[in-house]
N, C-alpha and C positions, 0 to 999 in steps of 0.2 A: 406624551402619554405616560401615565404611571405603572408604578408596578403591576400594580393590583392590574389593571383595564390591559398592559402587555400582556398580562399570564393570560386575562379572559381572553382576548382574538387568538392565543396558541391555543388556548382548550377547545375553541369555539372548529379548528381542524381537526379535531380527533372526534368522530359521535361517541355519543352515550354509550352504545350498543358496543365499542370496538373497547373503552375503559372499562365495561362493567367483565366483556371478555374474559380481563387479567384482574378481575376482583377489585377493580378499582371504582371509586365514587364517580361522580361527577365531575362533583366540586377539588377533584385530586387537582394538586400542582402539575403542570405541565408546562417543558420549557424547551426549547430550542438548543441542543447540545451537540458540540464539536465542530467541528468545521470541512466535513467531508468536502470533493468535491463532487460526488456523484450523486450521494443517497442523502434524502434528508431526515435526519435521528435527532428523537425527543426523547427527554429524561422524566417521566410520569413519579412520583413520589405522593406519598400521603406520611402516617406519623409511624405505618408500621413498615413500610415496604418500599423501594425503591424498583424501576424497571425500566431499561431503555427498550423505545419502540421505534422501529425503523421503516422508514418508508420505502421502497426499492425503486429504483429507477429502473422501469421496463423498456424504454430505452437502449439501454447500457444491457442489463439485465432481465430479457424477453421470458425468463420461465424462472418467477421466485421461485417455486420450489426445487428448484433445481440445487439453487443457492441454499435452501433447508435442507436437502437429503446429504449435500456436501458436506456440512456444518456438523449435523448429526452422526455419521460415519466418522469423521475425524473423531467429533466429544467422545464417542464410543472407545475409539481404539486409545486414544489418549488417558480415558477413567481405567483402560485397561496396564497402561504400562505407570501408571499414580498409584495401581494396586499393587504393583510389583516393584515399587520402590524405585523404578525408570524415569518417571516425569517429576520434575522439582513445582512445577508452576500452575498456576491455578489455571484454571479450562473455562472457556469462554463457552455459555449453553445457553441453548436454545431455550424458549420458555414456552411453555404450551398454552391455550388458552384451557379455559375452564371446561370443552370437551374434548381435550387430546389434539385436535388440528391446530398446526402451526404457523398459517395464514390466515390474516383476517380484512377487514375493512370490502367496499364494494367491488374494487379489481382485486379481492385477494394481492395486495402486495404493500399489505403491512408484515412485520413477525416482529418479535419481542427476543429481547438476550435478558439476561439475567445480570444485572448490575454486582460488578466486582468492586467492591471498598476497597481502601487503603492506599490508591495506588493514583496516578497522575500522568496523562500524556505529556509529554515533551516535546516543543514546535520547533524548538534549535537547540544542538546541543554544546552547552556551556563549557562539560570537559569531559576528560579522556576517560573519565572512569563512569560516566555516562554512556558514551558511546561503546563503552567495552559492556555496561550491563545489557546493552541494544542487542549487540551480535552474541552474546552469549545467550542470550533470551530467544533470538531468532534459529540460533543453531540449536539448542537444547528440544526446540518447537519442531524442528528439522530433524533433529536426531532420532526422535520419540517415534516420527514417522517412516523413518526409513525401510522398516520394515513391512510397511502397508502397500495393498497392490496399485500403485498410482492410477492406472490408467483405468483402476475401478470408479475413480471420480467423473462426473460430469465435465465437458468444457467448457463452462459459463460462458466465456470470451474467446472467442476462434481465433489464433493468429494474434493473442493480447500481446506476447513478446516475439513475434515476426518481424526481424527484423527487412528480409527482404517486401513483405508487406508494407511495413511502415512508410518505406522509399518508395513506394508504389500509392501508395497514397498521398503522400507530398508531391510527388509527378501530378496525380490528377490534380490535389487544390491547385499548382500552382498554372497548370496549365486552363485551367475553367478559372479562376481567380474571381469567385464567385461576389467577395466585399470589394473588390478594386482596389487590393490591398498590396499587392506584389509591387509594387514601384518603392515602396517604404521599404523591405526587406529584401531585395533581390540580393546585396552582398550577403548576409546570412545565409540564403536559399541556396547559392552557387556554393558556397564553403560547405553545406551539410551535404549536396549532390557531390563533390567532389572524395567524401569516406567513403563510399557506396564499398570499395574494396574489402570493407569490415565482414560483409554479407558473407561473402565464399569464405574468410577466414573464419566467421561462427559456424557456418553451416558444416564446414569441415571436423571442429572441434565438438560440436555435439554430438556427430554422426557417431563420435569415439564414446559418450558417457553415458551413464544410465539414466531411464529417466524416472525423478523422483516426487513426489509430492511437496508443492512448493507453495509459499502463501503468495508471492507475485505482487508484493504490495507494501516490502518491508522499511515503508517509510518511516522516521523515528517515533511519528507520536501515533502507529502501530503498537508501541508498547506500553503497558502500562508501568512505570517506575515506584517505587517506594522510596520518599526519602529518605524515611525513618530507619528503613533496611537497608539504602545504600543499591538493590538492585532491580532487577527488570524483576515480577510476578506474573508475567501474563501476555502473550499473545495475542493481541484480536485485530479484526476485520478480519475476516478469515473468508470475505466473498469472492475475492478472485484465487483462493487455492484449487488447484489443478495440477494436472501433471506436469512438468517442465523442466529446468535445470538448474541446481544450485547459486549456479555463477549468476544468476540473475537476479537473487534472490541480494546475495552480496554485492553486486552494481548499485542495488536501490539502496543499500546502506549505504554505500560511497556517496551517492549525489544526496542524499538527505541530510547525512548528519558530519559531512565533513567541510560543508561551509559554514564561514561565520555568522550568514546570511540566509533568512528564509528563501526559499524557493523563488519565489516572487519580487524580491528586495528590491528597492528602486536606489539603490546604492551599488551596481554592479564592480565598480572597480574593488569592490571589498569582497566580491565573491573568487573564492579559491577554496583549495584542497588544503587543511591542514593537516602536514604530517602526523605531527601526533594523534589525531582523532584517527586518521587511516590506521596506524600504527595499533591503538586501541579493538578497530573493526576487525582488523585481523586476526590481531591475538586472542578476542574475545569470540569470532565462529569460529576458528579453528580450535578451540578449548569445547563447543559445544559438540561439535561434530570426532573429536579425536577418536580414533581407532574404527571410524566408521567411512570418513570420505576417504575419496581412492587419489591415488597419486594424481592421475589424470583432471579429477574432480579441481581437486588442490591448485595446479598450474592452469585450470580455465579462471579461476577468480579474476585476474588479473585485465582480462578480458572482457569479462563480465561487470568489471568498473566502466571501462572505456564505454562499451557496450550503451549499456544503459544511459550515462548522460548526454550520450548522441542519440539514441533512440528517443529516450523524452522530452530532449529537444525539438525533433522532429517533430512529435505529437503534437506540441505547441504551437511548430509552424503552422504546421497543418491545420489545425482547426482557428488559427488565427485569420488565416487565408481564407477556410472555410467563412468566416464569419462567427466565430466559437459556438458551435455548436455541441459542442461537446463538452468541455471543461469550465465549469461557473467563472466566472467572470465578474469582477465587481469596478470595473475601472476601463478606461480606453488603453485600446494595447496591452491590456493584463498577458495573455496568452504570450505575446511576441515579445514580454520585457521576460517571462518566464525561460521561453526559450532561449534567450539571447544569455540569461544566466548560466543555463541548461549546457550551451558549449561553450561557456567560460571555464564550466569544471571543465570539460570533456580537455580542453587543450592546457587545464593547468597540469591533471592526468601526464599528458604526453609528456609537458615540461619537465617533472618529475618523476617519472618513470623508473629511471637510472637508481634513485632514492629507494622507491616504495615495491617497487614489483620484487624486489628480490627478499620483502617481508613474507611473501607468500608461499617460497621457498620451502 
């Protein structure tokens, strides 16, 4: 297929009626952009205007607007602390159509962002001063909102970071074992049942902290980079922000950006924790967040690593088991190579402990 005839089968998804919406032709550019694994988002362009459009997985995400009202409360309070010399980073917004509503297409669950220049996702990160502009980006994002009523937001995702959920749902795939898939994984399956102990030690530790508005999703190529600038400019995916806790938010930079190795790497013995990149993540949210996180906040991070790459481990099982329903897939065994990397970190973590947690200090 060539160029020309690729771009026409992506225009050929978007109708007339949904491009002319956002002032766009017809005959506009349209193309398949990013590599989410939930939503699918197209980069619309002509000669004067750029716009990504996102399609929302109802799914995943049963009331788009929910995900707009969250979106737009945030930009609100954010344009408000950019006014007052608080926010360094540019703001990820919503775009309206041509009569003020922010949903379009036949299920309403199209909306439009407003294409930010300059800047560059990052799918693994190369070095330490990457990863320090990651958590500085994501704590400054964090910072800006500390002071907004959290639990004013929507919960798009019920139980997103439930950990006692999570385990409760790997119980059921594994017990329905719906693809006939539990005889390949059962030593994974018995190693991830075997932390279940994590549960009461989180549940104890949040009971202690405040809860604050969190993006829930602060995977590295979350941020957009400049390399010209050398830093992070920009926060987005901002669909799963909600109420929640810090420490979760810093787990998901730990398993992102401190392997050598994508997510998914079918080179596992290369997947670990580098110090230095940890070393980086820390120094660079606690630089975003200073004079605002609480002691308490501070000494869950550490947890909140551990946390996380057994929890999205588990998701993996789970929906591997399931038959992936849930998480795109592009391979056999995608899900269960992800997770099997998922508690590589989690026990290179442990290993290192001794090393890393006392950065968090």
């Amino acid at each position: 297929m060539s160029v020309e005839s690729a771009a026409a089968a992506v225009s050929s998804l978007l109708p007339a009626d949904v491009l002319a919406a956002y002032q766009f032709s017809p005959d506009a550019s349209v193309r398949l952009f990013g590599n989410g694994h939930i939503n699918r988002t197209y980069l619309i362009e002509n000669s004067t205007q750029k716009l990504i459009l996102q399609q929302i997985n109802t799914q995943i995400f049963p009331s788009p607007q929910q995900l707009v009202d969250n979106a737009l409360r945030i930009e609100q309070h954010l344009e408000q602390k950019q006014a007052q010399g608080q926010y360094p980073l540019q703001i990820l917004r919503q775009q309206p159509r041509q009569d003020g509503g922010y949903l379009s297409g036949e299920q309403a669950d199209l909306r439009a962002l407003a294409f930010i220049d300059g800047g560059r996702s990052i799918e693994v990160v190369d070095t330490a001063e990457q990863a320090f502009a990651a958590a500085l980006t994501f704590g400054q994002f964090a910072a800006a909102l500390a002071d907004f009523p959290a639990d004013e937001l929507h919960t798009v995702i019920p139980d997103f970071h439930n950990l006692a959920f999570r385990f409760r749902q790997l119980d059921e795939a594994a017990s329905q074992n719906k693809a006939g898939r539990l005889s390949g994984c059962q030593d994974l399956l018995n190693y991830c049942l075997s932390q279940r102990t994590l549960v009461a030690e989180l549940e104890a530790v949040c009971a202690e902290l405040p809860r604050r508005v969190c993006h829930n999703d602060t995977k590295i190529n979350n941020m957009l980079y400049s390399d010209a600038e050398g830093r992070g400019i920009a926060a987005i995916d901002l669909d799963t922000c909600m109420p929640g806790y810090w420490l979760f938010d810093f787990g998901d930079m730990v398993r992102t950006c401190c392997s050598p190795e994508p997510e998914d790497s079918l080179n596992p013995a290369a997947v670990r924790i580098r110090p230095e990149i940890f070393t980086a993540l820390a120094q660079g949210y606690l630089q975003g967040l200073a004079g605002i996180i609480t002691p308490a906040e501070r000494q869950s991070l550490w947890l909140g690593a551990k946390v996380m790459c057994l929890m999205i481990g588990i998701r993996f099982l789970a929906d591997h088991l399931n038959g992936d329903c849930y998480f795109a897939v592009h391979r056999p065994n995608h899900n269960l190579q992800r997770a099997e990397n998922q508690l590589r970190l989690y026990l290179d973590l442990l290993a290192q402990q001794a090393q890393l947690q006392p950065l968090l200090k």
